[in-house]
Structures are given as structure tokens and as C-alpha cells.
C-alpha positions as CSV (number, residue, x, y, z in Angstrom):
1,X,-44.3,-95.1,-15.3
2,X,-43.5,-96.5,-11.6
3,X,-46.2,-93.8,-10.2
4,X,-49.1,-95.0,-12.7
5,X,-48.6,-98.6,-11.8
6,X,-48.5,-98.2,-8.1
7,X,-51.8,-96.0,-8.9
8,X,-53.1,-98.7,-10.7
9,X,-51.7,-101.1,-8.4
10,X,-53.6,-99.2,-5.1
11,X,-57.2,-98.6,-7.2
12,X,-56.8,-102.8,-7.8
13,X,-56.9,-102.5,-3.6
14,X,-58.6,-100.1,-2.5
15,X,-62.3,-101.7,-3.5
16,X,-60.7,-104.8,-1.1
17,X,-59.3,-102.1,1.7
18,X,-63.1,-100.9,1.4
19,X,-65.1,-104.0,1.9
20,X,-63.0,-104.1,5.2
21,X,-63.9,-100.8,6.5
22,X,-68.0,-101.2,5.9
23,X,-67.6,-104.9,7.6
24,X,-66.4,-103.4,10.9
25,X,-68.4,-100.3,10.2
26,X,-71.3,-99.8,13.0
27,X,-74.8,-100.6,10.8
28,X,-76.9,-97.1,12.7
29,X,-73.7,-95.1,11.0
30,X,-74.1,-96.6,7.9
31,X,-77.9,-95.8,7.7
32,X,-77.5,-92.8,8.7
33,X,-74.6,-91.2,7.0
34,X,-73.8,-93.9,4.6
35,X,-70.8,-95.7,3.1
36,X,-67.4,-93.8,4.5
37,X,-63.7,-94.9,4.4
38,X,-63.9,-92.7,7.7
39,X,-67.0,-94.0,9.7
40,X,-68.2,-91.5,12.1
41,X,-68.6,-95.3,14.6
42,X,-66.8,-99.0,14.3
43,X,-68.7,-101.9,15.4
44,X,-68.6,-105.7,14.2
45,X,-72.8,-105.8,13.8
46,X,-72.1,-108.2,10.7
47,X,-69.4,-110.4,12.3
48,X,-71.7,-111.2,15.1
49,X,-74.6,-111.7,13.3
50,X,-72.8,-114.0,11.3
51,X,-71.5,-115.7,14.2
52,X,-75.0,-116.4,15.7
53,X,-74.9,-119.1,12.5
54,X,-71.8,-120.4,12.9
55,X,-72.1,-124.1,13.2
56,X,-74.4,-124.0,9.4
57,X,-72.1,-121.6,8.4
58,X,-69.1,-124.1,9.1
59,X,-71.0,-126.7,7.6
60,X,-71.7,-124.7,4.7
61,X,-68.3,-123.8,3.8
62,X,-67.0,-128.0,4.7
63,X,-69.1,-128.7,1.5
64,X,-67.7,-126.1,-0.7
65,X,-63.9,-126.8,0.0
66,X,-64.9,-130.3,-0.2
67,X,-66.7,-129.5,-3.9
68,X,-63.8,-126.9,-4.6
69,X,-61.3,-129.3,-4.0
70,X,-62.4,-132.4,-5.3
71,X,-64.0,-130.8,-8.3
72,X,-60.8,-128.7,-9.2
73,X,-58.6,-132.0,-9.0
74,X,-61.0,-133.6,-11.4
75,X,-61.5,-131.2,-13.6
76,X,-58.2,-130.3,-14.1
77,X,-57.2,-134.1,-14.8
78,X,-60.1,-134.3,-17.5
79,X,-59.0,-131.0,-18.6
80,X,-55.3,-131.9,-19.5
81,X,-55.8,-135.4,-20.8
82,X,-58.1,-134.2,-23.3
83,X,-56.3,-131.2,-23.8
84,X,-53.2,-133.4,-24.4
85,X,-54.9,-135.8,-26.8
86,X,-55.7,-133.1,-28.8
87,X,-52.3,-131.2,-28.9
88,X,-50.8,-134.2,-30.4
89,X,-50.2,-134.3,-34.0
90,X,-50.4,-138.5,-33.9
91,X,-53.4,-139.2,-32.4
92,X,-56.2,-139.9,-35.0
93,X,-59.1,-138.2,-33.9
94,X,-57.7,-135.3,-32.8
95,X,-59.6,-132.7,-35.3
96,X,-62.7,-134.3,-34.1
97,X,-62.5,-134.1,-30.4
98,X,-61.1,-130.5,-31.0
99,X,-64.4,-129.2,-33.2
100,X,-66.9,-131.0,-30.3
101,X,-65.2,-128.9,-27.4
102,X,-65.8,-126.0,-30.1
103,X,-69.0,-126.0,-30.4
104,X,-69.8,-126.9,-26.8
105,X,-68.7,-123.3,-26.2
106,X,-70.9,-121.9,-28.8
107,X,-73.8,-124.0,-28.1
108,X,-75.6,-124.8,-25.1
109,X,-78.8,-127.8,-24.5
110,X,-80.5,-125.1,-22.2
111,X,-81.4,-124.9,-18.6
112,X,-84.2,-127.7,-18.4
113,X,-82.5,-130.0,-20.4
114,X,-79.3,-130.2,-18.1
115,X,-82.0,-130.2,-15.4
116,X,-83.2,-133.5,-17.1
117,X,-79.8,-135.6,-17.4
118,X,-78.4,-134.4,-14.0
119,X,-81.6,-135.1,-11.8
120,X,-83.6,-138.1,-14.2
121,X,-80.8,-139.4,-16.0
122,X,-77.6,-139.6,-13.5
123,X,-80.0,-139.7,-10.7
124,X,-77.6,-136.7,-9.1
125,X,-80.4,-134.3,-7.5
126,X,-80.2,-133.4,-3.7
127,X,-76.7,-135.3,-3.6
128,X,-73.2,-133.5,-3.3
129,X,-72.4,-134.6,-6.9
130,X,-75.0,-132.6,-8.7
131,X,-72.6,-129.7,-7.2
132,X,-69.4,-131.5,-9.3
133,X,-70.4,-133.5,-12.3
134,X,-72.5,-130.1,-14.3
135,X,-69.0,-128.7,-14.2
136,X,-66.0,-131.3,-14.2
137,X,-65.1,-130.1,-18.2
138,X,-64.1,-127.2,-19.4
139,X,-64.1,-125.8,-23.4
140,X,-62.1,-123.1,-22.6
141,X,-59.6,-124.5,-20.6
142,X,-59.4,-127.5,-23.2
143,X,-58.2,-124.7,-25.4
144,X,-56.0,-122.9,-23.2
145,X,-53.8,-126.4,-21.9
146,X,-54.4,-127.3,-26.0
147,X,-52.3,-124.6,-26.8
148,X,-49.9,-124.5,-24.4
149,X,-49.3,-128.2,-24.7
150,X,-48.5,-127.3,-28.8
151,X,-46.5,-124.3,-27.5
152,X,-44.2,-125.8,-25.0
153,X,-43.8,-129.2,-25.6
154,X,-41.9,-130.0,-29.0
155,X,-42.8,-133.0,-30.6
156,X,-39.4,-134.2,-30.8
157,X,-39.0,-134.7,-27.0
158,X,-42.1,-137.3,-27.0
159,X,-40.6,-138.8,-30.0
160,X,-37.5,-139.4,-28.5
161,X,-39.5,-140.5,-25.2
162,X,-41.6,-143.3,-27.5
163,X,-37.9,-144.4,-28.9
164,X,-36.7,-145.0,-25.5
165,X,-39.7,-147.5,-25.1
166,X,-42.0,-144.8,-22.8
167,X,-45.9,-145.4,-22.8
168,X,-48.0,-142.5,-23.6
169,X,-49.2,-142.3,-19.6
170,X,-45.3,-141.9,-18.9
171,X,-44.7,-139.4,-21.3
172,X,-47.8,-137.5,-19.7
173,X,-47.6,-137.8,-16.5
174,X,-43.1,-137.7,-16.0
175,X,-42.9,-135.4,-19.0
176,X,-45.8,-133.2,-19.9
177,X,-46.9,-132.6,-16.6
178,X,-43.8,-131.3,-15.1
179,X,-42.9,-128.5,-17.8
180,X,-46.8,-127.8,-17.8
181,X,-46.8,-126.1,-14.5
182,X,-47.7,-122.8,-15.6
183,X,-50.9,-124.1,-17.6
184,X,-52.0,-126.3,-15.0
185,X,-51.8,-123.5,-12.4
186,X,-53.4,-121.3,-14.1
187,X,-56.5,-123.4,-15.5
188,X,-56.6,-124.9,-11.4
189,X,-57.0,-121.3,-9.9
190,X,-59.8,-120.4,-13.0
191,X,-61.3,-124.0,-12.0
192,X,-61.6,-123.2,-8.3
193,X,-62.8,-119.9,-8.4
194,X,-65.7,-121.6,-10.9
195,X,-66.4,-124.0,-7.9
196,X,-66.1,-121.5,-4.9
197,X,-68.3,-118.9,-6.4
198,X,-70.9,-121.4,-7.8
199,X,-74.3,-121.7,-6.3
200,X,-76.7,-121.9,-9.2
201,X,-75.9,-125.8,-9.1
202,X,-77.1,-125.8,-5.7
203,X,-79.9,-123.6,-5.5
204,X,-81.0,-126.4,-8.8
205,X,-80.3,-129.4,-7.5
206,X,-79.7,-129.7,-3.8
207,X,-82.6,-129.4,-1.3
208,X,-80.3,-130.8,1.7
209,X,-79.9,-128.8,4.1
210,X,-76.7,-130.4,5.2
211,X,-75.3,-130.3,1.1
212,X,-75.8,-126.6,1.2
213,X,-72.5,-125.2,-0.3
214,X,-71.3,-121.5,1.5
215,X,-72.1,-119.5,-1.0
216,X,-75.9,-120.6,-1.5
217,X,-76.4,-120.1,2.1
218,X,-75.1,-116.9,2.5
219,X,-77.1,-116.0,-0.6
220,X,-80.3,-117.3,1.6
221,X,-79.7,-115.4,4.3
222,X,-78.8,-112.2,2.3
223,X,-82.7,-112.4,0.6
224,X,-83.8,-113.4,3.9
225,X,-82.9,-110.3,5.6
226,X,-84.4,-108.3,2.7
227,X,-87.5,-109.9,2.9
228,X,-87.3,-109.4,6.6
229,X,-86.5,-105.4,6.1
230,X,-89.7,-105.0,3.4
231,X,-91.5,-106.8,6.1
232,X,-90.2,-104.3,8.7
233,X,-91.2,-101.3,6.7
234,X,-94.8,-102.4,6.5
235,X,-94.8,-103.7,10.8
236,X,-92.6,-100.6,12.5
237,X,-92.8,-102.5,15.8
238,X,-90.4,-105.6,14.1
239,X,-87.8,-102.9,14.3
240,X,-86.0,-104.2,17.2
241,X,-85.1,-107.5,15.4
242,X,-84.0,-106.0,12.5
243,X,-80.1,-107.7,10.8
244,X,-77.5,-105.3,9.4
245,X,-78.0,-105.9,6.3
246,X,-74.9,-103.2,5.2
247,X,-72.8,-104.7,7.1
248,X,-73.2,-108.4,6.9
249,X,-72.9,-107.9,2.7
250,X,-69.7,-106.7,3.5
251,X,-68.3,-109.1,6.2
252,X,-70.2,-112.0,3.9
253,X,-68.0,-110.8,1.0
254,X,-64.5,-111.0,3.3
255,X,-65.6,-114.7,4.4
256,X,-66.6,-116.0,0.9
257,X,-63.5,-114.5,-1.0
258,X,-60.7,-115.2,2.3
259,X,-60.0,-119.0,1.0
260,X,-59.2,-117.9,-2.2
261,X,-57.0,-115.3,-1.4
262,X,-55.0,-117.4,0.3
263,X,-54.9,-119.5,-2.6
264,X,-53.8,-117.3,-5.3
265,X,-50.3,-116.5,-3.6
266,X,-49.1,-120.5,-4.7
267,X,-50.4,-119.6,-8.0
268,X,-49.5,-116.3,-8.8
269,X,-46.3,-116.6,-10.0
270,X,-47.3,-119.4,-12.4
271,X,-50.6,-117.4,-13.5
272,X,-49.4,-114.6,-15.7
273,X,-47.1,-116.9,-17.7
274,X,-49.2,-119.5,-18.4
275,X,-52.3,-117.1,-19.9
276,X,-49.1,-115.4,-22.0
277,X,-48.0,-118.8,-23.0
278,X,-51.6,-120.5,-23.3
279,X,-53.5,-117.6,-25.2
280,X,-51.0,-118.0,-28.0
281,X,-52.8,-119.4,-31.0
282,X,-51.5,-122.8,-32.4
């Protein structure tokens, strides 16, 4: 058993260990003898490349940690007051609230109607807000918290909290919160990753150069090279300007995916229980 999960454990790796080894993989061996976890020549063609864009590439990642970070913080405090409201046998409406973030998950406007309320109706287009506000709430995460609010906290505690003459934002925020750790982490990592990886928001909304989140911008310079290489194909003489494409994918995937590894560590040892805990119907 120890065997097949360190196998299991490695093939989990080895996709990562890869992505390293084609990002400081020289792009002339790459064309010509293709993707090897034993290149024939090392160079760091997409790291430099990459660094000839460095100061809109710094810029570019500044507005996604600040849209990761401020937009995890507020979705997550959206997420587990409702979530809490909900979880509560006492609060009136609870049934109702529960069926709407239902059937948000089953049903969506459509593309040009969110279009409509974020750019006409907010008045959100081409600001950094238009990156946050589409995704501040999350069904599924209501869910999730919903249940593991019903599954960990007894009822009984925040009765005996209401005798003692608490308020319902004390009993959330010195009671609830605290012995909701593993929830919270767990919906916090699934938020950021929904922030950090986004850039269909952008490529919507924002025609700023400066609001430009990291992952929309390496996206533009991605199709930009391949529009650069069809062009090269039909002018031979371009060839002497021509990107490594191979090579930046890879070294664009170790800088886009870098903060977040760094990120699940804190988290990891809260994750696995609060999906076991969370997932539990109630």
C-alpha cells in the first residue's frame, strides 16, 4: 500500500517536475527533438524573454494579488455570513435564502446580461472592480460552510451563548469563527485559486492597460507569439525575431501557478478536513 501511494504520490509531481525541465529547456532542442525530461541542451530562452517585459509583467501580477486578496477576504466574509444565516435553525427565512443560492447554481442570466449590470448598471467596466464584484459570492461554497456550520457547531453552544446575553455578531465572529477553521480554509484556497486563475472578467471588462491582471497578459502575449509564428511561416525572413513559444508556455505556467503554491502549505493541513467535514449532507 506504501509503494502505490508514493507512486501515486510521484505521478501527482512529476507533471510539475516536468514543466520545470521544458522552462529551462533550450527552444532549438525543443523544435528539433521535442519535449524530453533529458534535453539534449538547457537554456532559459523563456525566462529571458519574459524578463524583456518585466516591469508590465510586475504590474500585471500587483493587480492580481491585489484582486486575489481583496476579493478572497470579501468573498469569504459574504460566504460565511450567509452561510451561517442559513445553518441556523432560528432564523426565519432560512429555507428561502437556501433555495435562491440553489438555483443560482442551476441557473445562469447568460453572458450579455451580466455584461449589462456590471458595465451599464454598476457602471464597473474598465475599473479594477469589474475584476471583484462578478465573483464576490459563491453557491457552492454557501453549501459547503452551510453544512459544516450544521455539522460542527451544536445548537446548544449558541443557545447557551444567547443565555449568557451574547449578540449574534459575538457568537459569529468569537464562536463560529474560531472552530470553523477548517471550512474557512478550505473555501479561502478554492476562492483564491477562482481569483488567480480568472481572466475572462478582464479580457470582458477591462481595457486598461495598467488594470490588466497577470493572467490576461500572459494570455496576450501567448496568442501574440502565435500570431507572430503563423506570420513567420508565411515571411521566412521574420525568422530571426521569432519568441520561444515552447518554452515561455512552460516558464509562463511556473510564474502564474508559484503564488499559489506558496499558499497551499498554510492551508493544507486544514483542507482535507474541512471538504470531509463540509461535503457531509445536513
Amino acid at each position: 500500500f506504501s509503494i502505490i501511494s508514493g507512486l501515486l504520490a510521484f505521478s501527482c509531481i512529476l507533471p510539475f517536475i516536468f514543466v520545470i525541465i521544458i522552462s529551462i529547456t533550450d527552444e532549438k532542442s525543443i523544435i528539433q527533438y521535442g519535449y524530453s525530461f533529458f534535453p539534449s541542451q538547457f537554456g532559459l530562452d523563456g525566462f529571458e524573454f519574459l524578463a524583456q517585459f518585466k516591469d508590465k509583467i510586475l504590474q500585471a501580477l500587483f493587480i492580481s494579488v491585489f484582486v486575489t486578496v481583496v476579493g478572497t477576504l470579501t468573498n469569504v466574509f459574504i460566504t460565511t455570513t450567509y452561510a451561517y444565516a442559513i445553518s441556523r435553525s432560528t432564523f426565519k427565512y432560512r429555507k428561502f435564502f437556501t433555495i435562491f443560492a440553489l438555483l443560482s447554481m442551476l441557473f445562469n442570466a447568460g453572458l450579455v446580461p451580466g455584461y449589462i449590470v456590471v458595465t451599464q448598471l454598476l457602471h464597473l467596466g474598465d475599473t479594477i472592480w469589474a475584476l471583484i464584484v462578478p465573483m464576490l459570492l459563491s453557491p457552492f461554497n454557501i453549501m459547503l460552510m452551510r453544512s459544516f456550520f450544521k455539522k460542527t457547531i451544536p445548537e446548544a453552544i449558541l443557545e447557551s451563548a444567547r443565555i449568557d446575553g451574547a449578540s449574534e455578531a459575538r457568537i459569529f465572529f468569537q464562536i463560529c469563527l474560531p472552530l470553523s477553521l477548517p471550512g474557512i480554509a478550505t473555501i479561502t484556497l478554492l476562492t483564491a485559486l477562482g481569483f488567480w486563475n480568472d481572466w475572462f472578467n478582464a479580457m470582458l471588462f477591462v481595457d486598461e492597460q495598467k488594470l490588466i491582471p497577470l493572467q490576461y497578459y500572459l494570455y496576450r502575449m501567448l496568442s501574440q507569439i502565435s500570431m507572430l509564428r503563423n506570420l513567420i511561416a508565411k515571411v521566412p525572413q521574420l525568422a530571426a525575431v521569432t519568441p520561444p513559444e515552447e518554452s515561455f508556455k512552460m516558464a509562463m505556467t511556473l510564474v502564474t501557478i508559484g503564488p499559489i503554491l506558496l499558499l497551499y502549505p498554510f492551508v493544507q493541513r486544514f483542507f482535507v478536513s474541512g471538504i470531509m467535514i463540509g461535503a457531509v449532507k445536513g
